[in-house]
Backbone and ligand atoms as CSV (ligand in chain L), in Angstrom:
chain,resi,resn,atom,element,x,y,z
A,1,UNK,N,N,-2.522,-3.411,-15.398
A,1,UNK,CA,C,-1.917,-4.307,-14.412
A,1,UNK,C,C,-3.017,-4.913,-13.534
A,2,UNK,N,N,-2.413,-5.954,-13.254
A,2,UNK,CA,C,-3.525,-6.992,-12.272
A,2,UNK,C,C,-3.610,-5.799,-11.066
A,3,UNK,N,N,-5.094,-6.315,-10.261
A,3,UNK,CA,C,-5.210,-5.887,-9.093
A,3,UNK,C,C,-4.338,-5.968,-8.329
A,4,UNK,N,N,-3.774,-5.323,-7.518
A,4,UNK,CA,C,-2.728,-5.866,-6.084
A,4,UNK,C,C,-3.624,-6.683,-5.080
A,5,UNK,N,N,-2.394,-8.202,-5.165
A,5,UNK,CA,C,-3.407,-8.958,-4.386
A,5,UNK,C,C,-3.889,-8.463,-2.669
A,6,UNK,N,N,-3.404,-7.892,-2.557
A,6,UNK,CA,C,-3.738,-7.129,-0.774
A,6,UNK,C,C,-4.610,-6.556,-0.695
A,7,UNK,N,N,-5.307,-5.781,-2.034
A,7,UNK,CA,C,-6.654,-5.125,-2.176
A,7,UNK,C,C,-8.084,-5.613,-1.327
A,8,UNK,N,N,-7.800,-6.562,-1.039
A,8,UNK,CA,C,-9.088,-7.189,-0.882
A,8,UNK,C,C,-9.174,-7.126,0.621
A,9,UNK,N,N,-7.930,-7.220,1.675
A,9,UNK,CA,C,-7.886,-7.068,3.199
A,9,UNK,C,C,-6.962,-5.732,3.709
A,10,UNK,N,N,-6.649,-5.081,2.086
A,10,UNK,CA,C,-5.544,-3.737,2.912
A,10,UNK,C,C,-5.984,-2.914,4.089
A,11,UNK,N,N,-5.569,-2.904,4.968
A,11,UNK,CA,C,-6.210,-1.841,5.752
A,11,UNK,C,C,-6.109,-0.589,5.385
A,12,UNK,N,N,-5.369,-0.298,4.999
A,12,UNK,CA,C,-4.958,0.879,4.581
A,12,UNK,C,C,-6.523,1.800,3.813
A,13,UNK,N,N,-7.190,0.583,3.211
A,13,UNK,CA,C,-8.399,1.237,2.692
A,13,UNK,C,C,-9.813,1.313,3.163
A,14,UNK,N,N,-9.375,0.085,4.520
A,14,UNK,CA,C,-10.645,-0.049,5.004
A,14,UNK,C,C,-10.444,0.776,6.611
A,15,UNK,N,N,-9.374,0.928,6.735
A,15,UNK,CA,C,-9.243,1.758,8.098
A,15,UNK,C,C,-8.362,3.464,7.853
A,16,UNK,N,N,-7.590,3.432,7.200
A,16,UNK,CA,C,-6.947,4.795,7.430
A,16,UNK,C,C,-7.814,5.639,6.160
A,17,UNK,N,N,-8.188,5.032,5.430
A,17,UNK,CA,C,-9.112,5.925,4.240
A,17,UNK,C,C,-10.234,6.338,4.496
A,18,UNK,N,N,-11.031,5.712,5.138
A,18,UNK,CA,C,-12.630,5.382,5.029
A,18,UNK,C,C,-13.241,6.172,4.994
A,19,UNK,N,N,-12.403,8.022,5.561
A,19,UNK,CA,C,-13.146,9.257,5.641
A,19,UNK,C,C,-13.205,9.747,4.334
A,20,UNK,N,N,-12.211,9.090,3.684
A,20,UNK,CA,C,-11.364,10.343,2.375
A,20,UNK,C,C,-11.702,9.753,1.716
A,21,UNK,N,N,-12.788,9.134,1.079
A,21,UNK,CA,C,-12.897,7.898,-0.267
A,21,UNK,C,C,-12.265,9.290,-1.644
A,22,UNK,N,N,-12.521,10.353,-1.848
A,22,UNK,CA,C,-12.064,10.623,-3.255
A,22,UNK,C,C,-10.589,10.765,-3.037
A,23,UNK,N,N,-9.617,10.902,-2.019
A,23,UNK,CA,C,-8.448,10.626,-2.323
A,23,UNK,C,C,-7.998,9.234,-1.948
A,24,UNK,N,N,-8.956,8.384,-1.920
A,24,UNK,CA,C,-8.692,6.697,-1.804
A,24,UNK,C,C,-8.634,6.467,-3.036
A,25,UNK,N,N,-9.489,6.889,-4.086
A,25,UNK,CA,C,-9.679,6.464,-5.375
A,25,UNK,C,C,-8.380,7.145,-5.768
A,26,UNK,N,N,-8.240,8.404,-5.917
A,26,UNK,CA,C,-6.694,8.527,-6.417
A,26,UNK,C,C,-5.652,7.686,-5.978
A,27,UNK,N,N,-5.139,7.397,-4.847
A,27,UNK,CA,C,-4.291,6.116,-4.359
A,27,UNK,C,C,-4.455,5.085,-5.206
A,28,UNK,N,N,-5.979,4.625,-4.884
A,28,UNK,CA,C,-5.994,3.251,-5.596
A,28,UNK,C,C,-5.778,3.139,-7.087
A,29,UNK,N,N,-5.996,4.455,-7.810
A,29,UNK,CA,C,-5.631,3.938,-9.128
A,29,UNK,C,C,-3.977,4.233,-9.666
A,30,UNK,N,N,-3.695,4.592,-8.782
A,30,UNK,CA,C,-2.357,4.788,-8.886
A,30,UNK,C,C,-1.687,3.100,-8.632
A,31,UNK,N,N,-1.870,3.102,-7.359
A,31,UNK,CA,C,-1.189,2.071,-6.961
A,31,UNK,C,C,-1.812,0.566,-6.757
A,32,UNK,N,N,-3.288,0.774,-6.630
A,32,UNK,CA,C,-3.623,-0.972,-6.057
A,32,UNK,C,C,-4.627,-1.556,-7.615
A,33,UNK,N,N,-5.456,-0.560,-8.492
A,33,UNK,CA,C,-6.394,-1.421,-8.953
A,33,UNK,C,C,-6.829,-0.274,-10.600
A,34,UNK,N,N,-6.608,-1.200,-11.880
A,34,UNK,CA,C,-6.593,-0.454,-12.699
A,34,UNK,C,C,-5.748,-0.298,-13.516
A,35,UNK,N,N,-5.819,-0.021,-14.714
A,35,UNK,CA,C,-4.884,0.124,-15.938
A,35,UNK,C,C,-3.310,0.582,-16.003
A,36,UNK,N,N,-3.793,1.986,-14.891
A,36,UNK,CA,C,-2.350,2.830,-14.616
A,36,UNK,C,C,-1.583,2.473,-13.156
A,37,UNK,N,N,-2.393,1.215,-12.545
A,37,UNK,CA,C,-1.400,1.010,-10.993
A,37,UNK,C,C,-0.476,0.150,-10.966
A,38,UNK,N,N,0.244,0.564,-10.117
A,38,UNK,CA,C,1.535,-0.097,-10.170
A,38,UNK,C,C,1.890,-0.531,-8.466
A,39,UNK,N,N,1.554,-1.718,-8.009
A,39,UNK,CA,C,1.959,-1.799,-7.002
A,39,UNK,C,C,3.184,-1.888,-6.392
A,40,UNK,N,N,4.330,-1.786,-7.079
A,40,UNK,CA,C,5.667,-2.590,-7.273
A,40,UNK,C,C,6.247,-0.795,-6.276
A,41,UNK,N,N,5.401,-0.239,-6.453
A,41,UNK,CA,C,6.204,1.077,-6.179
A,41,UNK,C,C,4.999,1.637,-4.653
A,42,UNK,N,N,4.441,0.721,-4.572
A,42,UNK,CA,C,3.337,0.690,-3.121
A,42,UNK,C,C,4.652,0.954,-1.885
A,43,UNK,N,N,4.722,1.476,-0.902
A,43,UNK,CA,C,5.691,1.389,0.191
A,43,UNK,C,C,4.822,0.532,1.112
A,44,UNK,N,N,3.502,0.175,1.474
A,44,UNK,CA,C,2.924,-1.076,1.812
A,44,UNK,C,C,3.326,-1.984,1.145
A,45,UNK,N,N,3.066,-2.358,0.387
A,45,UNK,CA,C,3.230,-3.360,-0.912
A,45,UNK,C,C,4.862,-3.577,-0.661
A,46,UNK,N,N,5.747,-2.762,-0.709
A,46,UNK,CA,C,7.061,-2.923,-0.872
A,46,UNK,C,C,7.495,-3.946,0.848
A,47,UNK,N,N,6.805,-3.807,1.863
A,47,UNK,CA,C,7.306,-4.265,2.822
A,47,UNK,C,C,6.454,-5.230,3.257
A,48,UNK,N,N,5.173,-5.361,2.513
A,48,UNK,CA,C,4.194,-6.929,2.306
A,48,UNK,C,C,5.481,-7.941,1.900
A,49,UNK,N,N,5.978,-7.570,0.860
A,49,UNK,CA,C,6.676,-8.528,-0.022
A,49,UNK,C,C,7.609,-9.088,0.979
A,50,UNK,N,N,8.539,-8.728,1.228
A,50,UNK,CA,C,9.390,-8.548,2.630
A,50,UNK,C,C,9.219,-9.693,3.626
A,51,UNK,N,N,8.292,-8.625,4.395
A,51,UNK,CA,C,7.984,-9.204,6.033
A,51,UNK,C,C,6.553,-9.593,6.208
A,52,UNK,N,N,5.927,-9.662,5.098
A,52,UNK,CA,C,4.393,-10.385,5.485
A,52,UNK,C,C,3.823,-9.224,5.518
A,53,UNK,N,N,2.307,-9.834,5.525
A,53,UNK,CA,C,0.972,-8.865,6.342
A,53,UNK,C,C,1.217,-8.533,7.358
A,54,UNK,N,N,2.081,-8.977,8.509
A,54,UNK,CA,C,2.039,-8.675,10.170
A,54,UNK,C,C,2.901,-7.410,10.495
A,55,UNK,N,N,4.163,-7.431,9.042
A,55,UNK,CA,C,5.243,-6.336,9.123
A,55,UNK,C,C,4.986,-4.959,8.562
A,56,UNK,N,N,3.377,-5.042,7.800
A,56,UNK,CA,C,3.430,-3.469,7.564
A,56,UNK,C,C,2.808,-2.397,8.605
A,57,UNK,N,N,3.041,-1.760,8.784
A,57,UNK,CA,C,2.711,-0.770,10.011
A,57,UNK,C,C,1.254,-0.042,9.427
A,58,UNK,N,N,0.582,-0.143,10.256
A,58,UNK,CA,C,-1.179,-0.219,9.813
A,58,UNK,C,C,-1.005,1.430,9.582
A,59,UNK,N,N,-0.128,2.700,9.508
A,59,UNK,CA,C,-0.535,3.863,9.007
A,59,UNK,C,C,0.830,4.229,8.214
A,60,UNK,N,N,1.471,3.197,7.822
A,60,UNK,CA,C,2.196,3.271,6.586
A,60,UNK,C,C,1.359,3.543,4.905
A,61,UNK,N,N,1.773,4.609,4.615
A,61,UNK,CA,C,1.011,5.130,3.272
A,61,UNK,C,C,1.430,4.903,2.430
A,62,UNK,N,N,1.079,4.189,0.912
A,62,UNK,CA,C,1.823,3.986,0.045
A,62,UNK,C,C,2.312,4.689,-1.023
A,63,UNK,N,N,2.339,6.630,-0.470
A,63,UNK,CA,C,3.582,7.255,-0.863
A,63,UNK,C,C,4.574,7.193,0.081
A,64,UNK,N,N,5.275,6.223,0.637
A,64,UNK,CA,C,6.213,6.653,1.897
A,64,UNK,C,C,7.344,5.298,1.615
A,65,UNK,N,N,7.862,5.689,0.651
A,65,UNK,CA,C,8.812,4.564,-0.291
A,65,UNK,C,C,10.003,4.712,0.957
A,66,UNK,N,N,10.120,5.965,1.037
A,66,UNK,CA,C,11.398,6.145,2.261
A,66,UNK,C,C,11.373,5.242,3.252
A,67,UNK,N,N,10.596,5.171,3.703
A,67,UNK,CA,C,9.864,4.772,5.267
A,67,UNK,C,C,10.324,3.148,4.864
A,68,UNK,N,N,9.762,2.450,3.693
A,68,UNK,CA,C,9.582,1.435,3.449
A,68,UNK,C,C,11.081,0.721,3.374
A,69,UNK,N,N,12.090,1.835,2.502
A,69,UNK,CA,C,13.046,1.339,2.772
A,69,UNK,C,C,13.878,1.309,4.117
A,70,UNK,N,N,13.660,2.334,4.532
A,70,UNK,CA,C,14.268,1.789,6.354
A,70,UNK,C,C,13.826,1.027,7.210
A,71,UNK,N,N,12.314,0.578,6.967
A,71,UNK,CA,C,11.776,-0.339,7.383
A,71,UNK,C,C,12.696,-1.406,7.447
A,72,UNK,N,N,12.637,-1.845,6.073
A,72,UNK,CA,C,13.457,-3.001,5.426
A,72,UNK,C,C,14.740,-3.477,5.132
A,73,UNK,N,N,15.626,-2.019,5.693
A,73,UNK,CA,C,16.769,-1.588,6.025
A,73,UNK,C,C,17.599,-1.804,7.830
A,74,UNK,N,N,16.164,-1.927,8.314
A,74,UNK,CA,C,16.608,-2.352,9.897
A,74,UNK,C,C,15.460,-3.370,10.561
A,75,UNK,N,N,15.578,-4.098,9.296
A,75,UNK,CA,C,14.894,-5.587,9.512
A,75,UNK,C,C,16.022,-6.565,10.248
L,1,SF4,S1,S,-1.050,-1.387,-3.650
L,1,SF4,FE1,FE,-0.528,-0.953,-1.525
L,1,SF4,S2,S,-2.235,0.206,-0.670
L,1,SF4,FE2,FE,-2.915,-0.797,-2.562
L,1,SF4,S3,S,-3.865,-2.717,-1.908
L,1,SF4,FE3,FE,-1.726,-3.120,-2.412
L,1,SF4,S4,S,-0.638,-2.941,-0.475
L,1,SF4,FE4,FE,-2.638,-1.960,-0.191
């Protein structure tokens, strides 16, 4: 799968990761960049689509599908 286009300004990787790079790389190949990612199932990604860059909450993690849907649930 294509890169996720958010890869390139996510914060998520340049601010809430920056300590943890070997469990950034697990994230990221899961979800943002690589053969096996799937962004479609990102809970960032899920509320990018949504409400923009401005609507994801800068320590929203993209295992937190829950979150994403109540987000988007009391939009
Ligand atoms: S998949 Fe999620 S965490 Fe990864 S770059 Fe896209 S929005 Fe950011």
């Amino acid at each position: 799968m294509a890169d996720c286009e958010c890869l390139p300004k996510c914060p998520f990787f340049h601010d809430q990761m920056s300590n943890m790079p070997s469990t950034a790389e697990l994230v990221k190949k899961q979800y943002c960049s690589g053969p096996n990612a799937d962004n479609m199932k990102c809970a960032r990604h899920m509320v990018f689509v949504v409400l923009g860059r401005d609507g994801v909450p800068s320590d929203l993690y993209p295992s937190e599908a829950g979150r994403a849907d109540r987000i988007l649930a009391g939009r």
